[in-house]
N, CA, C and O atoms as a printed pandas DataFrame, in Angstrom:
     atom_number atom_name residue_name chain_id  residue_number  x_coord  y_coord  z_coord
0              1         N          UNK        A               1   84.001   36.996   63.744
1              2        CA          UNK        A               1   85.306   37.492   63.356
2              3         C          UNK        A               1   85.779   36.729   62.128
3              4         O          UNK        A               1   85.454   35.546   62.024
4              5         N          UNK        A               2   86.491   37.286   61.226
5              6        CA          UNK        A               2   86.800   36.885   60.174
6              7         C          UNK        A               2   88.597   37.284   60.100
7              8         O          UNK        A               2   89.142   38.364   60.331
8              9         N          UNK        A               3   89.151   36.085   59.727
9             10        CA          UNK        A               3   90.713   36.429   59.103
10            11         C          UNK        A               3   91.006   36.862   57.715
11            12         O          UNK        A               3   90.974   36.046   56.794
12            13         N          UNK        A               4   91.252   37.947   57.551
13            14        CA          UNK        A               4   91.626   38.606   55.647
14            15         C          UNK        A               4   93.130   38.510   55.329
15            16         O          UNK        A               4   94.059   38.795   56.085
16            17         N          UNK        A               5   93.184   38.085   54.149
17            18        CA          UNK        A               5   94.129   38.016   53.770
18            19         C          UNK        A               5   95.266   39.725   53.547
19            20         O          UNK        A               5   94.410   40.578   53.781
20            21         N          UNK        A               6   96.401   40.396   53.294
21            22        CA          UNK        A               6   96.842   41.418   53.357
22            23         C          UNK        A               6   96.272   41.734   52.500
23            24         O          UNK        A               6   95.730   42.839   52.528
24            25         N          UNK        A               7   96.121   40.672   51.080
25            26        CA          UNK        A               7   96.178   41.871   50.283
26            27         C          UNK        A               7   94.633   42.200   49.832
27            28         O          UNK        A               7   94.409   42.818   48.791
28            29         N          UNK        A               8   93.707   41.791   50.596
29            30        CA          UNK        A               8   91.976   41.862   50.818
30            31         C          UNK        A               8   92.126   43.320   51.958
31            32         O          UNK        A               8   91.235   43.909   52.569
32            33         N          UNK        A               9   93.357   43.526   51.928
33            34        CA          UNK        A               9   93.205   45.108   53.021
34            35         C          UNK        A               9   92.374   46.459   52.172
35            36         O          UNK        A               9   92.789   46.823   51.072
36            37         N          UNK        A              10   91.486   46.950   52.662
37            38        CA          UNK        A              10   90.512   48.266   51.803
38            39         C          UNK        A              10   91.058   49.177   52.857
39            40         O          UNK        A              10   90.852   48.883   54.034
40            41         N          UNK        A              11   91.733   50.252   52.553
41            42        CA          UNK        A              11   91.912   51.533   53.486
42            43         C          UNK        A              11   92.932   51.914   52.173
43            44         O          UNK        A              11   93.229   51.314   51.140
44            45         N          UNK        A              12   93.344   53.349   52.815
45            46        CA          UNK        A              12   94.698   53.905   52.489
46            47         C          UNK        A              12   96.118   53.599   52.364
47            48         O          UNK        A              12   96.866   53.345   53.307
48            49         N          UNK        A              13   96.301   53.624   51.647
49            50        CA          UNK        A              13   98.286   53.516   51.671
50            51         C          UNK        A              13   98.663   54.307   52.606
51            52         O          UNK        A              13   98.031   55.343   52.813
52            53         N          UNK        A              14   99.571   54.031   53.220
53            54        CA          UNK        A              14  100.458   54.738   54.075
54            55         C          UNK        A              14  102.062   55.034   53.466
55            56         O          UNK        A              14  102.761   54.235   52.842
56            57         N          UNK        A              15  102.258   55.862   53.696
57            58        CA          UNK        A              15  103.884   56.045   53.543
58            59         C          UNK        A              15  104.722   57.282   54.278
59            60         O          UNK        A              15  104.800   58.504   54.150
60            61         N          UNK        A              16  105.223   56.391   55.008
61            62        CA          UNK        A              16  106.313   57.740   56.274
62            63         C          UNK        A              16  107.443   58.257   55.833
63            64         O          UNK        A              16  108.538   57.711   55.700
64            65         N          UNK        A              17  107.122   59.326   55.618
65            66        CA          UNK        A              17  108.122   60.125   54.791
66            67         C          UNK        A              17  109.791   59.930   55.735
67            68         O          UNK        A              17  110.943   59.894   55.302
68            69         N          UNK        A              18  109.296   59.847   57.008
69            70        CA          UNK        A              18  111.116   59.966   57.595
70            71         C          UNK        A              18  111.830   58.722   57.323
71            72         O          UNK        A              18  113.009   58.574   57.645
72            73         N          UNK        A              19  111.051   57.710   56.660
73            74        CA          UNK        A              19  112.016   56.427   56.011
74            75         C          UNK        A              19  112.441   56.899   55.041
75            76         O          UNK        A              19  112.452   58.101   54.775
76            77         N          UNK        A              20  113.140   55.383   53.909
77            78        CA          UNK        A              20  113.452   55.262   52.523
78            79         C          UNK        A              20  112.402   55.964   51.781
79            80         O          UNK        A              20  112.571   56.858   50.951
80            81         N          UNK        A              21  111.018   55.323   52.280
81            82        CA          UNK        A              21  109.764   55.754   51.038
82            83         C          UNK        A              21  109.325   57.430   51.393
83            84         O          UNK        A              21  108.197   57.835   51.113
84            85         N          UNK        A              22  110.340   58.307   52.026
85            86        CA          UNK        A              22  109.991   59.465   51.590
86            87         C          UNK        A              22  111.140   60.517   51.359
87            88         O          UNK        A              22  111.339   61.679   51.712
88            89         N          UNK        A              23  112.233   58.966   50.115
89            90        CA          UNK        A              23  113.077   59.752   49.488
90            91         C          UNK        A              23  112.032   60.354   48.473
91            92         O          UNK        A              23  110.886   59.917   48.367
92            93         N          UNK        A              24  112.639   61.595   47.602
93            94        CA          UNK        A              24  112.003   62.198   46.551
94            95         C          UNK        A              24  112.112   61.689   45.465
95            96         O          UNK        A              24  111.428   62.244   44.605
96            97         N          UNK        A              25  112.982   60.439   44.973
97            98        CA          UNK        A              25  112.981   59.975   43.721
98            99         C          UNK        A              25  111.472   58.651   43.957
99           100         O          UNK        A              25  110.524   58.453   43.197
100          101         N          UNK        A              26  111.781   58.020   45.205
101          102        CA          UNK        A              26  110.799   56.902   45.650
102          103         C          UNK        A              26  109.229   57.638   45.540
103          104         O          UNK        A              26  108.205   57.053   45.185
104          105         N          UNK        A              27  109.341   59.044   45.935
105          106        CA          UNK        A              27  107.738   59.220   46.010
106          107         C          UNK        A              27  107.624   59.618   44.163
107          108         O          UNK        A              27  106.560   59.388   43.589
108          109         N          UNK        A              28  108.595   60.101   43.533
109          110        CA          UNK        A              28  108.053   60.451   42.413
110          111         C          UNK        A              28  108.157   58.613   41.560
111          112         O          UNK        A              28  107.337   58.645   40.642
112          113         N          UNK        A              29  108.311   58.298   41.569
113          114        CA          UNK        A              29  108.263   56.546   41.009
114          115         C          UNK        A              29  107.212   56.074   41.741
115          116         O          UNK        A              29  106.740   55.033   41.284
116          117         N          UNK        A              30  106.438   56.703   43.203
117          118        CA          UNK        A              30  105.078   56.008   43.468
118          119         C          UNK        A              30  104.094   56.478   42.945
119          120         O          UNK        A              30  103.092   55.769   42.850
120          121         N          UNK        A              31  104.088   58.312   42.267
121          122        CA          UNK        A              31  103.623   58.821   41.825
122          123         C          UNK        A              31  103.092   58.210   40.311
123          124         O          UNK        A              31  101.991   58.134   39.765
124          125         N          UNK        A              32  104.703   57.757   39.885
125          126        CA          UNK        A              32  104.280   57.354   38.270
126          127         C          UNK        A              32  103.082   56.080   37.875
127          128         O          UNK        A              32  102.279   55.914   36.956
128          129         N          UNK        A              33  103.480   55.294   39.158
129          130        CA          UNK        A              33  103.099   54.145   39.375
130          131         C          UNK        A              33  101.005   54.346   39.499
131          132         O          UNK        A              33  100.021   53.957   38.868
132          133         N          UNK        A              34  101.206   54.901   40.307
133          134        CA          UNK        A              34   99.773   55.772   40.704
134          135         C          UNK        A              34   99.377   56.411   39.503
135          136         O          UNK        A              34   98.466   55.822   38.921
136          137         N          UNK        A              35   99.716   57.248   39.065
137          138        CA          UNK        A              35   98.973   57.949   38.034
138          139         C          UNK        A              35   98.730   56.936   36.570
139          140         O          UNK        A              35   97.860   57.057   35.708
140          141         N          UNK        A              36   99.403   56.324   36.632
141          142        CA          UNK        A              36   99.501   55.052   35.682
142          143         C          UNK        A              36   98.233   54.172   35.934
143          144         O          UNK        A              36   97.591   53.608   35.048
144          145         N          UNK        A              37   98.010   54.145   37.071
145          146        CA          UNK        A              37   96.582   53.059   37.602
146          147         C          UNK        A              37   95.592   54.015   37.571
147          148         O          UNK        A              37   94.460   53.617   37.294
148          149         N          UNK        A              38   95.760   55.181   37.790
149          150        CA          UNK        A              38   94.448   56.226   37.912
150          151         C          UNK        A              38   93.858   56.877   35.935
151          152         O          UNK        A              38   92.804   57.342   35.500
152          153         N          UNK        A              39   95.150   56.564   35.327
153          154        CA          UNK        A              39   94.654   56.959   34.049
154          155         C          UNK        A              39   95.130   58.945   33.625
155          156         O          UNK        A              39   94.712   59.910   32.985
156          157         N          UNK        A              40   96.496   58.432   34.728
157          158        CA          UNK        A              40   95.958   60.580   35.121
158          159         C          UNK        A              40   97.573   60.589   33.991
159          160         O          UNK        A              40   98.153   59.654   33.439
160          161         N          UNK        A              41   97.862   62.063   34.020
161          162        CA          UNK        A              41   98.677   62.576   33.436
162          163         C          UNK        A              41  100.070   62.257   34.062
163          164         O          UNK        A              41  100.578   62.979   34.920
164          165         N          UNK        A              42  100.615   61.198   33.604
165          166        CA          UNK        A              42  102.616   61.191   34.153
166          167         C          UNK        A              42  102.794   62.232   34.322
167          168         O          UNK        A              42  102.496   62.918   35.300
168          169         N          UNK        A              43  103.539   62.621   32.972
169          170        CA          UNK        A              43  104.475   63.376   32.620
170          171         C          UNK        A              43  104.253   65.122   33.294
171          172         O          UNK        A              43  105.208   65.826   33.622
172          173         N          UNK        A              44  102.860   65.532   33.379
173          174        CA          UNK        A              44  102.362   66.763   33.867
174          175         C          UNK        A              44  102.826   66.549   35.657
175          176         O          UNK        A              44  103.495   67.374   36.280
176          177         N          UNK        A              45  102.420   65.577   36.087
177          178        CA          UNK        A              45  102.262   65.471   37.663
178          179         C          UNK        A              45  104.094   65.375   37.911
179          180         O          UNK        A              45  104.772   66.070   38.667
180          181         N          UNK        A              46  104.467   64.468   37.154
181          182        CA          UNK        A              46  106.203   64.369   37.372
182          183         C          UNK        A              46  107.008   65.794   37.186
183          184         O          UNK        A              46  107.926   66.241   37.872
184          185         N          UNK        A              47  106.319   66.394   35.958
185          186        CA          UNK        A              47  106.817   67.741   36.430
186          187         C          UNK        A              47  106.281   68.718   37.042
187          188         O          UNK        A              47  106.455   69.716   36.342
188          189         N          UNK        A              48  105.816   68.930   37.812
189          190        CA          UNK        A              48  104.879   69.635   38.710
190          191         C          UNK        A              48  105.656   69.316   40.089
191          192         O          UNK        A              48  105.944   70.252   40.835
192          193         N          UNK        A              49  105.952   68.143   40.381
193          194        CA          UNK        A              49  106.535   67.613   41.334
194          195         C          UNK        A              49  107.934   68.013   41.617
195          196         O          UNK        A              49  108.453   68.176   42.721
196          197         N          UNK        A              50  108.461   68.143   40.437
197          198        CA          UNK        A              50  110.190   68.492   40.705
198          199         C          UNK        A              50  110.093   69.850   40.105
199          200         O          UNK        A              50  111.175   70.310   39.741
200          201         N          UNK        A              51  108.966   70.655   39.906
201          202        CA          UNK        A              51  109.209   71.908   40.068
202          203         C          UNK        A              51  109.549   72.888   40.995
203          204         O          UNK        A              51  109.487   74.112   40.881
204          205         N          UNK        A              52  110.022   72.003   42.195
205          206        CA          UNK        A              52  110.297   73.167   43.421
206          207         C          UNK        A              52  110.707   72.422   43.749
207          208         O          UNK        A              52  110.936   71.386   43.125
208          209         N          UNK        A              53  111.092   72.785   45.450
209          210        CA          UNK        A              53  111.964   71.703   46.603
210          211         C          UNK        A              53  111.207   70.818   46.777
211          212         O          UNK        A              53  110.233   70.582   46.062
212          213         N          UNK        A              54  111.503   70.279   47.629
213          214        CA          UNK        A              54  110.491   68.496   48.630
214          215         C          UNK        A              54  109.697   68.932   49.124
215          216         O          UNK        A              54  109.096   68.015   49.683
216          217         N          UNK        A              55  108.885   70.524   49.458
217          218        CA          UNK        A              55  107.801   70.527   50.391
218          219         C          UNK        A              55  106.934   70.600   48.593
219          220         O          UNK        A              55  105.757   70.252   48.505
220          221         N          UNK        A              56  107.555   70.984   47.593
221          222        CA          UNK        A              56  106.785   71.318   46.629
222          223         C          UNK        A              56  106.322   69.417   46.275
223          224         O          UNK        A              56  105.220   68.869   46.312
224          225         N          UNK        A              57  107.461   68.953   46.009
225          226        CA          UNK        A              57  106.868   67.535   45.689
226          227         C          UNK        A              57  106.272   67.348   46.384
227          228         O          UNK        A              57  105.203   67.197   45.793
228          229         N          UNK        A              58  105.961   67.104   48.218
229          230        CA          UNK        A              58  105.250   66.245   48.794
230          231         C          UNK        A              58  103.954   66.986   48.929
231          232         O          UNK        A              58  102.970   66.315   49.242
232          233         N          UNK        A              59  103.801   68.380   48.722
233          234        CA          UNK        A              59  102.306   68.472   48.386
234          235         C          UNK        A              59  101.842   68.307   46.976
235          236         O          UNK        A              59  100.624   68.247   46.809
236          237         N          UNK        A              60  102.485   68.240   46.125
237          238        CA          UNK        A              60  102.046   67.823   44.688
238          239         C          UNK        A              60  101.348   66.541   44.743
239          240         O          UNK        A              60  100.221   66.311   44.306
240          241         N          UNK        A              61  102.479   65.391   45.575
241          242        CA          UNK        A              61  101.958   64.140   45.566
242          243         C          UNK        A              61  100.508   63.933   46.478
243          244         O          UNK        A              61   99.496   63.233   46.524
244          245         N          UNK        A              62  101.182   65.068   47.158
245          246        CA          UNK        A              62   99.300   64.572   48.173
246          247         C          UNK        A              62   97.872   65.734   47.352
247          248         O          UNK        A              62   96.759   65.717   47.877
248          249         N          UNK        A              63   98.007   66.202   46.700
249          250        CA          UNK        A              63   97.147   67.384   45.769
250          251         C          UNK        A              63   96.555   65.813   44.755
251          252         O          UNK        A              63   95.487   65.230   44.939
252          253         N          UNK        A              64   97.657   65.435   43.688
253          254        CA          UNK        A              64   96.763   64.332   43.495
254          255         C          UNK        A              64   96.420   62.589   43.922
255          256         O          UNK        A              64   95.476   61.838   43.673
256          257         N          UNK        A              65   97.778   62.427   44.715
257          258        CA          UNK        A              65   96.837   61.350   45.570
258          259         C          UNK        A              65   96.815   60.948   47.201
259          260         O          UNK        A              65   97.120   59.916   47.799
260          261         N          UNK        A              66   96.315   62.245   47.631
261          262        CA          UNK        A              66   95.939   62.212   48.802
262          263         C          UNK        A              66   94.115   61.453   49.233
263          264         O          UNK        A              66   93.264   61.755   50.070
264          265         N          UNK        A              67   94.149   61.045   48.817
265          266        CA          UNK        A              67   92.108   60.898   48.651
266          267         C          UNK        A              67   92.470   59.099   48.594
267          268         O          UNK        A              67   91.509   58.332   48.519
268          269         N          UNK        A              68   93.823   58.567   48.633
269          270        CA          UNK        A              68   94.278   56.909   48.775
270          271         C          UNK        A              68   95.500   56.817   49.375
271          272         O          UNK        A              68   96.054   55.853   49.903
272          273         N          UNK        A              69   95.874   58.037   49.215
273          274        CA          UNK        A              69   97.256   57.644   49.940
274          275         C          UNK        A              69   97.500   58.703   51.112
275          276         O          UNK        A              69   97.456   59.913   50.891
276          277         N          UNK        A              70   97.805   58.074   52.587
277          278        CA          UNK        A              70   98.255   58.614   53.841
278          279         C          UNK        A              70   99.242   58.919   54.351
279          280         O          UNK        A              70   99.658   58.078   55.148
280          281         N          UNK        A              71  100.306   60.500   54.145
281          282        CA          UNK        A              71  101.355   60.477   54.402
282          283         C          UNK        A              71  101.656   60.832   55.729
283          284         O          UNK        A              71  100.897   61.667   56.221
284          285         N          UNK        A              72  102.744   60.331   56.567
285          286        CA          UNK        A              72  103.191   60.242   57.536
286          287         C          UNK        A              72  104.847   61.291   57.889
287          288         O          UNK        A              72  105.939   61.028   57.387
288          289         N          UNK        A              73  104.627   62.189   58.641
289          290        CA          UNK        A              73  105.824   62.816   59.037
290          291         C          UNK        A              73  106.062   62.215   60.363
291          292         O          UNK        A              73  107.050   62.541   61.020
């Protein structure tokens, strides 16, 4: 058995949407944050995201980063 440190954690992000982190401004600022580390398009994904209601953002956000990040209802 071995003790790891948190931030030596390898899995998925999690984030439960029925908290704070699944207000719609918080997921689009995790979005920016994310696409910023992935090299991907801001400005396209940010608007894509607030092109419709919250079911439109929260599948936008999981369309491009669902494959690291685990959302929780």
């Amino acid at each position: 058995m071995s003790i790891k440190k948190k931030s030596e954690k390898r899995g998925k992000i999690e984030i439960d949407l029925t908290g704070s982190d699944g207000n719609a401004f918080i997921l689009l600022g995790y979005a920016s944050q994310y696409a910023k580390q992935l090299g991907l398009d801001d400005d396209k994904i940010q608007n894509e995201m607030k092109s419709g209601d919250y079911e439109n953002l929260v599948n936008t956000f999981d369309k491009y980063f669902g494959k690291f990040v685990t959302l929780y209802r």
